[in-house]
C-alpha positions as CSV (number, residue, x, y, z in Angstrom):
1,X,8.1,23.1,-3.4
2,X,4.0,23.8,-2.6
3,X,2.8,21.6,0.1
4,X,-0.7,23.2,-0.2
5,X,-3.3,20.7,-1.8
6,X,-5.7,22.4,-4.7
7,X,-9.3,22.5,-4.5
8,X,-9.8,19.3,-6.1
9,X,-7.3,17.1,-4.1
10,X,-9.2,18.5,-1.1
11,X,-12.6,17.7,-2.5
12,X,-11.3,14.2,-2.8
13,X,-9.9,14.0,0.3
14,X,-12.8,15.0,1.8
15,X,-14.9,12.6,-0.5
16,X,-12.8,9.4,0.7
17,X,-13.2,10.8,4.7
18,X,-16.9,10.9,4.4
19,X,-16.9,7.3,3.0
20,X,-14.6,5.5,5.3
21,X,-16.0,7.8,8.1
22,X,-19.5,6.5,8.0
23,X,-18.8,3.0,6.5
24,X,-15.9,1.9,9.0
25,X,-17.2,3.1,12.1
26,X,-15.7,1.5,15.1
27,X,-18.7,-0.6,15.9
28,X,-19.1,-2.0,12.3
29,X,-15.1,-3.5,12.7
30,X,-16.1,-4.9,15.9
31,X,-19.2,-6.7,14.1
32,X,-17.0,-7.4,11.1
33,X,-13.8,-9.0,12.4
34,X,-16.1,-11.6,14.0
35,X,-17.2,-12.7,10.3
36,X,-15.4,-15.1,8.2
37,X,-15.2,-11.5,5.7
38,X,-12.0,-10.7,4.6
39,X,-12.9,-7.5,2.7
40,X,-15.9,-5.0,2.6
41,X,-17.8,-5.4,-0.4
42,X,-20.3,-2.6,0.3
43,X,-17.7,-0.4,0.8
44,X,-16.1,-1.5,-2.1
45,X,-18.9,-0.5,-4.4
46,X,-19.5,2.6,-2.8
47,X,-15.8,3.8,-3.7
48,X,-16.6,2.5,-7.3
49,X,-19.8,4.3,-7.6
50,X,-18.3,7.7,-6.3
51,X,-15.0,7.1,-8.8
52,X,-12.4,7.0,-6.5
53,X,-11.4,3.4,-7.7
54,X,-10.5,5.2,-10.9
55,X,-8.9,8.4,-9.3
56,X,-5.2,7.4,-11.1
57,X,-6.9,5.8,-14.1
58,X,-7.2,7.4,-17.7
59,X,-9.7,9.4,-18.7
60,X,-10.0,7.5,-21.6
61,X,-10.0,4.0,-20.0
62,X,-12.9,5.3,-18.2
63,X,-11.4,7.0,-15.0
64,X,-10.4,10.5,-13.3
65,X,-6.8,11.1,-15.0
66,X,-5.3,12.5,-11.8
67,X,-2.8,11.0,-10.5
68,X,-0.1,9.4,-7.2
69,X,-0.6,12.4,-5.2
70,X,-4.7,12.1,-5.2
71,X,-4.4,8.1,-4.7
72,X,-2.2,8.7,-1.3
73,X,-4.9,11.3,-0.1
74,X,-7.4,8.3,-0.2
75,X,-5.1,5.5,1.2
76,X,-4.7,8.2,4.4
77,X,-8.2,8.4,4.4
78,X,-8.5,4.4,4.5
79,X,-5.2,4.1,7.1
80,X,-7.9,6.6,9.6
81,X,-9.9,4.1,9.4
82,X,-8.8,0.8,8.7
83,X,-11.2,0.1,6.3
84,X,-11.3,-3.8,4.7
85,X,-11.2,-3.1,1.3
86,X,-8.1,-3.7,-0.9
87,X,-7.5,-0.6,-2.5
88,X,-3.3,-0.6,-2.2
89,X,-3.2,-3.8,-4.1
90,X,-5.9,-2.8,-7.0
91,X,-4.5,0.6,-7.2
92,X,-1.1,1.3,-6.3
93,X,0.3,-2.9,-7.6
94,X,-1.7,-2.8,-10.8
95,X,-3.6,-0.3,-11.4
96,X,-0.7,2.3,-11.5
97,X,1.7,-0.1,-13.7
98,X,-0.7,-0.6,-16.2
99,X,-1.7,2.9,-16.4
100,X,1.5,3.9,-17.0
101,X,3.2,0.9,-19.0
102,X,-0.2,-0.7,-20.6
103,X,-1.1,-0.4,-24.2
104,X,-4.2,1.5,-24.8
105,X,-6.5,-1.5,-25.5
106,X,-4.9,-2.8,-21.9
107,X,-6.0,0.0,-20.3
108,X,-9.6,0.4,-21.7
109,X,-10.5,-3.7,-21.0
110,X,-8.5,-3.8,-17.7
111,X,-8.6,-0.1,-16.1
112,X,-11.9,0.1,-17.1
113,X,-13.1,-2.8,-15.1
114,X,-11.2,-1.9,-12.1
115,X,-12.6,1.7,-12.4
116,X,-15.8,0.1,-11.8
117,X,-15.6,-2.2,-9.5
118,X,-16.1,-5.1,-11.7
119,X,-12.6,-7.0,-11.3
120,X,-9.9,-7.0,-8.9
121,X,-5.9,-6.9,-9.4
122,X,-2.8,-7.2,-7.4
123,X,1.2,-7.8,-8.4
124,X,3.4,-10.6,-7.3
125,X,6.1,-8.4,-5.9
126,X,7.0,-9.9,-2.6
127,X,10.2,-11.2,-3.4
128,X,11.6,-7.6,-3.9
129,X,11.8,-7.9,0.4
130,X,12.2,-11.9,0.3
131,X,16.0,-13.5,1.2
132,X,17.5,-14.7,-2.1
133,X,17.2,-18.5,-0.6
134,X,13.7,-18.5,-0.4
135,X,12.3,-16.0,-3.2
136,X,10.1,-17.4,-5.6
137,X,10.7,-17.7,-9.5
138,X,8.3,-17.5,-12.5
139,X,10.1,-18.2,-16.0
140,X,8.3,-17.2,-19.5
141,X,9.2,-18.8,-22.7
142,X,7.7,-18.4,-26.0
143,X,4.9,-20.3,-27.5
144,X,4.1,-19.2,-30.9
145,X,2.2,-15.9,-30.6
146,X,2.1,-16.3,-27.0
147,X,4.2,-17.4,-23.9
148,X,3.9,-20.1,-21.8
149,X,4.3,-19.2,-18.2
150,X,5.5,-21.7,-15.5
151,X,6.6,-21.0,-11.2
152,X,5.4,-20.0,-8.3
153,X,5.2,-16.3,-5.8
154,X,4.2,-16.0,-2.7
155,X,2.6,-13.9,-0.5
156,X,0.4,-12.3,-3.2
157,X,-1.6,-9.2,-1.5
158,X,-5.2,-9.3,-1.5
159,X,-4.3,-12.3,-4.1
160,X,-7.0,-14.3,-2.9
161,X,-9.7,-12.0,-4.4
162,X,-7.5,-11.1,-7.7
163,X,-8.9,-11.8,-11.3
164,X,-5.6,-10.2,-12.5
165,X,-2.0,-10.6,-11.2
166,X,0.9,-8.7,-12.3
167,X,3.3,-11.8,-12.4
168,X,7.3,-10.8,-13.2
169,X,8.9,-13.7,-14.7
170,X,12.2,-14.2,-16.2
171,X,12.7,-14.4,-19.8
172,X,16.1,-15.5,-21.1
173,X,18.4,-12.9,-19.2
174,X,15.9,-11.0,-18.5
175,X,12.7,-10.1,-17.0
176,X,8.8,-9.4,-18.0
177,X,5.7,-8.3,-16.7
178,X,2.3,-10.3,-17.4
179,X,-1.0,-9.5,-16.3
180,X,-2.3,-12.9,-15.4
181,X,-5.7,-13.8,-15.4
182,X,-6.5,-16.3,-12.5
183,X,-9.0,-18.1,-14.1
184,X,-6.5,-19.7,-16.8
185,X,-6.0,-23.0,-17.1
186,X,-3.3,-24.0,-14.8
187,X,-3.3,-21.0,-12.3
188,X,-3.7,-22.0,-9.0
189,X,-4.5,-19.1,-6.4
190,X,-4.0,-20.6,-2.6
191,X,-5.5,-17.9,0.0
192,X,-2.8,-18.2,2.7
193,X,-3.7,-17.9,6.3
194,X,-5.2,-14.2,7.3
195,X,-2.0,-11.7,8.3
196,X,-1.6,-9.9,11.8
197,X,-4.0,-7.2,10.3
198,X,-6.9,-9.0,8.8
199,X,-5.8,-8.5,5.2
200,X,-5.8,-12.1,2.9
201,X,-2.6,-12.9,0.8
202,X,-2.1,-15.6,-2.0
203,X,0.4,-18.4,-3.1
204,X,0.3,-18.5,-7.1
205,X,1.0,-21.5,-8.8
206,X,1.4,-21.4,-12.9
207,X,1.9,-24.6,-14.5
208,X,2.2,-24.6,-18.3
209,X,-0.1,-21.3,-18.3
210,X,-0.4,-20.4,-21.6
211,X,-1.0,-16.3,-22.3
212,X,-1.6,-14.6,-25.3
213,X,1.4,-11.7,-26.8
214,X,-1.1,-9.0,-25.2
215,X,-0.7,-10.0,-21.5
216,X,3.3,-8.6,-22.1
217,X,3.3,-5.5,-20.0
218,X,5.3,-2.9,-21.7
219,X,8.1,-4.5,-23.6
220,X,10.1,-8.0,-23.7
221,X,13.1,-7.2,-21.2
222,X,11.1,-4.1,-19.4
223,X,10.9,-6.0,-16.3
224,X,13.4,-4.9,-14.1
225,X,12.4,-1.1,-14.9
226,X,8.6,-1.8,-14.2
227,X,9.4,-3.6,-10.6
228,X,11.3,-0.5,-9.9
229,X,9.3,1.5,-11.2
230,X,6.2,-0.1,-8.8
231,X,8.3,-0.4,-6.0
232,X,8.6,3.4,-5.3
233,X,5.4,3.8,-5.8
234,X,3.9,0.9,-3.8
235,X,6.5,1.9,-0.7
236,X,5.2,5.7,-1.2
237,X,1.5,4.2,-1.2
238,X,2.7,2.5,2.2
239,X,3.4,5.9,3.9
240,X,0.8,7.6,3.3
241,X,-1.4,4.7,4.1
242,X,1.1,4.8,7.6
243,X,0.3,8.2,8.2
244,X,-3.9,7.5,8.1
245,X,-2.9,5.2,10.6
246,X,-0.4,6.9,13.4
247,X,-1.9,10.1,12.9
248,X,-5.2,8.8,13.8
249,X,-3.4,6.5,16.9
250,X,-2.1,9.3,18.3
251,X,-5.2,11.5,18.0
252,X,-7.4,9.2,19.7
253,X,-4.9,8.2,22.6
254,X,-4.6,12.0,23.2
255,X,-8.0,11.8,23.9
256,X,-8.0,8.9,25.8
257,X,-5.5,10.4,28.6
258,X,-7.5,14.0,28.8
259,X,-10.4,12.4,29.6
260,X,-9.1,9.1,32.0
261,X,-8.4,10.3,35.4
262,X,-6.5,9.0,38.0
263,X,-5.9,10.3,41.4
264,X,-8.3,12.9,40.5
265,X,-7.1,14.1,37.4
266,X,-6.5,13.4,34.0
267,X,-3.8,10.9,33.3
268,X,-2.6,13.7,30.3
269,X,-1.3,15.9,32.4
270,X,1.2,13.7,34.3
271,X,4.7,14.6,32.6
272,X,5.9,11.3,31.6
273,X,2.4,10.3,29.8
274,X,2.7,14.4,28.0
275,X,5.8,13.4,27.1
276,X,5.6,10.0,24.9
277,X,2.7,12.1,23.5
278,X,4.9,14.7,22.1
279,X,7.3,12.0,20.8
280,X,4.4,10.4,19.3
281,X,4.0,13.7,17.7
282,X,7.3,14.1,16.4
283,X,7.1,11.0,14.8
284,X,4.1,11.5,13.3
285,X,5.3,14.6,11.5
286,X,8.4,13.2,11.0
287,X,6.6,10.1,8.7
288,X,4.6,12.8,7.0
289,X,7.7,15.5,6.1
290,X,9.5,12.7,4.7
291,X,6.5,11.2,2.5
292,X,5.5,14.2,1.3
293,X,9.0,15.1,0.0
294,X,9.7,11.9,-1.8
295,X,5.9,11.9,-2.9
296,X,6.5,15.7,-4.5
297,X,9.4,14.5,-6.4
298,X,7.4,11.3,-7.7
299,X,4.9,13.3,-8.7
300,X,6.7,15.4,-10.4
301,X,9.2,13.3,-12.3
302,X,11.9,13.7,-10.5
303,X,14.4,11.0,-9.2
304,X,13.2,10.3,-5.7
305,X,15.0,6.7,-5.0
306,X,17.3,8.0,-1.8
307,X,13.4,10.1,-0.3
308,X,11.5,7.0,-0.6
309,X,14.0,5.1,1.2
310,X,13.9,7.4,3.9
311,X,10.5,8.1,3.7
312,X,9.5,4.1,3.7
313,X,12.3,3.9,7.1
314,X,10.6,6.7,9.1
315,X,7.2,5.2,8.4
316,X,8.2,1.5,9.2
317,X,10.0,2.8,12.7
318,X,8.5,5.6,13.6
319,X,5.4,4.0,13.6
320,X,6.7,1.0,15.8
321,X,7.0,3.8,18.4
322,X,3.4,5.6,17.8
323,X,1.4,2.8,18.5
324,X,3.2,0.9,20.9
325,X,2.4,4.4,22.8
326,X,-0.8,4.2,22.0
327,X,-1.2,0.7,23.5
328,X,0.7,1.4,26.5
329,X,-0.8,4.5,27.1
330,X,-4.8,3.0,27.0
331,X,-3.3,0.3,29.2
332,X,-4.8,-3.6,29.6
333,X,-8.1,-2.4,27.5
334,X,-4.7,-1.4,24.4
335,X,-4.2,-5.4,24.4
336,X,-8.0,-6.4,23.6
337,X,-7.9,-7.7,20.7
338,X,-11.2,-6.2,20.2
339,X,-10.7,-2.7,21.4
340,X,-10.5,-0.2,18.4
341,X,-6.6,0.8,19.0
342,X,-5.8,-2.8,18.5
343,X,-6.3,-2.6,14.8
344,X,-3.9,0.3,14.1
345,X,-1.3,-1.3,16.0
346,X,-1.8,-4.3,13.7
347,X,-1.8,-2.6,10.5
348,X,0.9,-0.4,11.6
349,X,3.0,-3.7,11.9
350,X,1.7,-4.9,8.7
351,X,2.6,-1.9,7.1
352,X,5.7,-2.0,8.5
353,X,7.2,-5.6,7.1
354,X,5.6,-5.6,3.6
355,X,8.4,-4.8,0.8
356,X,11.3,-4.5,3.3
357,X,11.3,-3.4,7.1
358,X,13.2,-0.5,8.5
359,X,16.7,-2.3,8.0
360,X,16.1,-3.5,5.1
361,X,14.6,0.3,3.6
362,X,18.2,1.9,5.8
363,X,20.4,-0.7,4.0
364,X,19.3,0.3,0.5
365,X,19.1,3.9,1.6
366,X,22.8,2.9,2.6
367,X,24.3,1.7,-0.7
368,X,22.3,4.7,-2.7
369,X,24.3,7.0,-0.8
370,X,27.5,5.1,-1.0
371,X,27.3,5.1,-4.4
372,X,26.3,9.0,-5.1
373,X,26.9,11.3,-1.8
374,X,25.6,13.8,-3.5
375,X,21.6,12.1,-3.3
376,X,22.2,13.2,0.9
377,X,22.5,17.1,0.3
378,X,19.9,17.4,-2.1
379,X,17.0,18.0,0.2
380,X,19.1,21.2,1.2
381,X,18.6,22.4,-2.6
382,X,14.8,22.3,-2.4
């Protein structure tokens, strides 16, 4: 296993620092959250114009041809920063699936366009983390050439800004993937109220939505594959995104305490404070090992179901510690809502209940090892 990045990755990485870095400065949130903005469409167009919106995309649809590993060094990058811009949803929800499952004429219309900035995509996925009581249900049945599309989903991510949704519905005894257009007749898109972290999800409504045979993503019955499929990636894409964020928590609270003095010196080198920082740094490392693990074997086609488990777990409660720490440890200024560290705890959070929370991740990781105990020894083969 090589944990060393190659010239390129770094050139990326150091591509998406310089962007969020000069963009999402901490006085341009401040001026920002007091909008009625949701997203940043300068920035936006910026990563478009310098290709990083097309990092995972086709070279022949238009974009770079790289791949999950690149895509997770610019979601840290964005996690550092908290940037506004809905990057997971276009990228890791859509744009990944379709690379992977679309037809070619898919991906040059539709990759294309999200390559460049010109249209914006998410997937209707929330349900994969929803109790079975209250998940919602989309059901497809044929219409001639096409298929007539009828349901609801909830919680959409970044839906309220989507011109395509990735909408799993159930076909017979099985399921499908559509892309959906929202501007068809009978789609209703309702932007929900604004989550703990500033980000803008969507109810879909589809009555009697009529779509033509090429909105099928991959094949008839390919549903349940796909949603897998995404959901390892999409929790992978919430590590690294995790790891932007702690990482950069901790790094600025460390700060904070060498410099704030009390009784004279600085509140760093009492022992209690020196030590929640070295938990904090534990964890931090901790969310990184395990991401980078399950993110090798991803990327490298290997089965990776039991590491992302673990990998989604650490960064859902590890995290819970890191910036609670960071909080605490900048004291009454930690609880303005206004102060910078306030917005990593609240994407932390965010992070940390989208697509299952810690029990949820540790009861999956559970069964998978129930059912093959072999999947818990295999990080001592690599």
């Amino acid at each position: 296993m090589d944990f060393q990045f190659n010239e390129d990755q770094n050139a990326i990485r150091d591509l998406a620092h310089q962007i969020f870095t000069d963009r999402a400065t901490d006085e341009f949130l401040l001026e920002f959250s007091r909008t009625d903005a949701t997203y940043d469409d300068d920035l936006w167009t910026t990563l478009a114009e310098q290709g990083l919106l097309g990092i995972a995309v086709p070279e022949a649809a238009g974009g770079t041809g790289l791949g999950l590993t690149e895509l997770c060094l610019i979601l840290e990058e964005q996690g550092r920063r908290v940037a506004p811009v809905p990057v997971y949803a276009n990228l890791v929800l859509a744009g990944l699936p379709i690379a992977e499952f679309g037809t070619e004429s898919q991906q040059a219309e539709l990759l294309g366009a999200m390559s460049a900035g010109q249209a914006k995509f998410s997937a209707a996925i929330a349900e994969i983390a929803m109790n079975s009581a209250i998940a919602t249900q989309v059901t497809a049945t044929r219409d001639g050439d096409g298929w007539r599309l009828d349901g609801s989903k909830a919680m959409v991510p970044d839906g309220a800004v989507a011109d395509f949704i990735l909408v799993p519905a159930v076909t017979g005894d099985s399921t499908s993937v559509f892309i959906v257009p929202t501007a068809t007749s009978g789609v209703t898109v309702t932007a929900a109220e604004v989550g703990i972290s500033g980000d803008r999800a969507a109810h879909l409504a589809l009555d009697a939505v009529a779509v033509a045979g090429e909105a099928l993503l991959g094949s008839e019955g390919q549903g349940e594959e796909i949603l897998t499929w995404i959901e390892e990636r999409a929790n992978i894409g919430h590590c690294a995104m995790q790891l932007g964020v702690t990482e950069e928590a901790m790094k600025r609270t460390a700060e904070y305490v060498s410099e704030r003095k009390q009784f004279g010196i600085s509140l760093g080198s009492f022992q209690a404070l020196a030590m929640r920082m070295a938990d904090s740094y534990i964890d931090v490392e901790g969310i990184r090992s395990t991401y980078w693990l399950a993110l090798w074997r991803l990327s490298n086609g290997q089965d990776a179901r039991a590491e992302v488990r673990a990998a989604k777990w650490w960064a859902c409660d590890a995290a819970h510690r890191v910036v609670c720490t960071a909080q605490h440890l900048h004291g009454g200024m930690g609880a303005d809502i206004e102060y910078p560290i306030h917005r990593f705890y609240l994407l932390a959070k965010q992070i940390s209940f989208m697509l299952g929370n810690a029990g949820q991740q540790l009861e999956q990781l559970g069964k998978l090892l129930a059912a093959d105990d072999s999947l818990g020894f295999r990080a001592l083969e690599v």
